[in-house]
N, C-alpha and C positions, 0 to 999 in steps of 0.2 A: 662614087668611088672614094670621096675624101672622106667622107660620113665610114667609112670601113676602115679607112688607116684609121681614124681617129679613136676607131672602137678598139682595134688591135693594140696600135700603142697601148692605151687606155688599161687594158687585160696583162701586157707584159710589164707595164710599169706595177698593176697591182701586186701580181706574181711575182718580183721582184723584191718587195718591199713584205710580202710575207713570208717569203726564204729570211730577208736582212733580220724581220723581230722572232721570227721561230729560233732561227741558229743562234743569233748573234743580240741578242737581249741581255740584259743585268738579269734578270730575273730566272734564277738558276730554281730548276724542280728541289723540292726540301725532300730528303728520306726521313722514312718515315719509320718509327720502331716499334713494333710488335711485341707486347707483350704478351710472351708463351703463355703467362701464368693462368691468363683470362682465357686462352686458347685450350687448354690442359683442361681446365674447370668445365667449360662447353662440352667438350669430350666425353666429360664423366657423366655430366647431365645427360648424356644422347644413350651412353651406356646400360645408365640406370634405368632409363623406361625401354630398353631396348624388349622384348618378347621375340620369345622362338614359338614356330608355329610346326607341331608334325602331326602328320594326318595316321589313318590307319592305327594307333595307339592300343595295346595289350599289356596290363597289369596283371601280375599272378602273385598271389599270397596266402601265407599259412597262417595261424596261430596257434599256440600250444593245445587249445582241446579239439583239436581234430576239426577244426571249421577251413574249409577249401575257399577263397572266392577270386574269380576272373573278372575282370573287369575292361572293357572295349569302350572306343570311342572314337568319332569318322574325325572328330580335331580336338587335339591338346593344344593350349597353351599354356608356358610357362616365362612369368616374370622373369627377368634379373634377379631382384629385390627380393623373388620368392622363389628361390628354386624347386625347394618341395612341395608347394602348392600347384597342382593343374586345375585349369580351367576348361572343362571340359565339352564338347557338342556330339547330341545322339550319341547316348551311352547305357549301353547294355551290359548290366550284371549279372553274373552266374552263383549263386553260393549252395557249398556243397556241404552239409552237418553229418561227419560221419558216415561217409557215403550211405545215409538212410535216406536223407531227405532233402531237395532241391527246390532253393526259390531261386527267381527271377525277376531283375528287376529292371526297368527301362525308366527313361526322361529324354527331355531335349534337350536339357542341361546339367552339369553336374560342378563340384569343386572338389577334387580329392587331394587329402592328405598322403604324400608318398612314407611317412615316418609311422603314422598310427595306422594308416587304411581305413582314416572314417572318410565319410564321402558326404556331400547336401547335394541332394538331387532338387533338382528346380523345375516345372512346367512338363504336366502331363505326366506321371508315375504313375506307374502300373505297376503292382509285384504281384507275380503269378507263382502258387505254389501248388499242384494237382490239379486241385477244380475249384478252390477257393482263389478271386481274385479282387485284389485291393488299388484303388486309384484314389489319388490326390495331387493337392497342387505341388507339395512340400514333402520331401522324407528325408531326414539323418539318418545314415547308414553308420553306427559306431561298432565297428569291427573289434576294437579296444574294449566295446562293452559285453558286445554279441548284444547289442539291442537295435529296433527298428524303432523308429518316431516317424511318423508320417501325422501331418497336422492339414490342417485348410481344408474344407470339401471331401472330408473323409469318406470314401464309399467304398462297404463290402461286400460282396457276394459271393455265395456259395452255398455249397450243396443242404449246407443246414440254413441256411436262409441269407437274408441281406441285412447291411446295417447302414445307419448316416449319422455321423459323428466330425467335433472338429480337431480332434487328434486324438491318435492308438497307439501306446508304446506295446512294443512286443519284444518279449525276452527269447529270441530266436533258438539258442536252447532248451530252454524247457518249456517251449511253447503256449507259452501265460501272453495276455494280454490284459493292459487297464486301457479302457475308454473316458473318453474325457471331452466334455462340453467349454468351452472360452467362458459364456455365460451363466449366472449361478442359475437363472430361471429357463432354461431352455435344456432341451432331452435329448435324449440320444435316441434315436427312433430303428428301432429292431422289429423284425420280423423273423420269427426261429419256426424251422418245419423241422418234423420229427420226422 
């Protein structure tokens, strides 16, 4: 029984003596001051790489000689830093020349210009126009130009035959194409059926 008062005293003296140095100490808490300025700066930093993410994404645009193009995508992203630039996933193009004539064009990625409407399509491109259709890893869409550039792994097929090449500029108006090899000693391998 003494062994217990001696623990209890023992407990209220300690308790006592950490109320007297908590309250009743010299040793007063320092305030501290905060500089906004660093605060403010942090902010802008958080700002600048902030990115908006909207899903379901529909562009529509003209240019002066009658060229139509729609342009879809399951997610944009847009910078701060870049408001006009989107960053694009799983995006399907529509372009309409004239109401004559309709390409389509797909990737899994894209980067569109909302000022010009040119677009770099990235990974898996397809452009299907009738029964002619074109795949690669790589195409600049220059709406600015009315041209296509599709470069990397170039492959054509259609109804007059297939091609394999490592980039085709096509003037989507007047329907001209140049074919072009990276390497000076390597071909372009065609097969034309009449």
């Amino acid at each position: 029984m003494k062994k217990n008062k001696i623990i209890q005293f023992s407990l209220v003296t300690l308790g006592i003596m950490l109320l007297f140095f908590t309250y009743y100490s010299n040793d007063k808490d320092e305030t501290i001051e905060i500089d906004k300025n660093i605060l403010i700066e942090n902010v802008d930093k958080l700002t600048e790489q902030l990115t908006n993410i909207i899903e379901n994404v529909n562009y529509v645009g003209t240019n002066n000689k009658g060229t139509f193009f729609d342009l879809n995508a399951a997610i944009a992203k847009v910078k701060y830093d870049e408001p006009n630039i989107n960053f694009l996933q799983d995006v399907v193009v529509v372009i309409k020349l004239n109401n004559l004539r309709t390409i389509h064009i797909r990737s899994d990625k894209a980067i569109f210009n909302k000022i010009s409407n040119d677009c770099e399509f990235i990974g898996h491109v397809e452009v299907t126009e009738q029964d002619s259709i074109i795949t690669s890893d790589n195409l600049d869409l220059y709406m600015s130009k009315n041209l296509i550039t599709a470069y990397n792994n170039v492959k054509y097929n259609g109804i007059k035959g297939f091609l394999t090449a490592d980039k085709v500029d096509i003037d989507i108006l007047r329907n001209e194409a140049n074919i072009y090899m990276f390497k000076k000693n390597d071909k372009v391998q065609v097969k034309y059926i009449n």
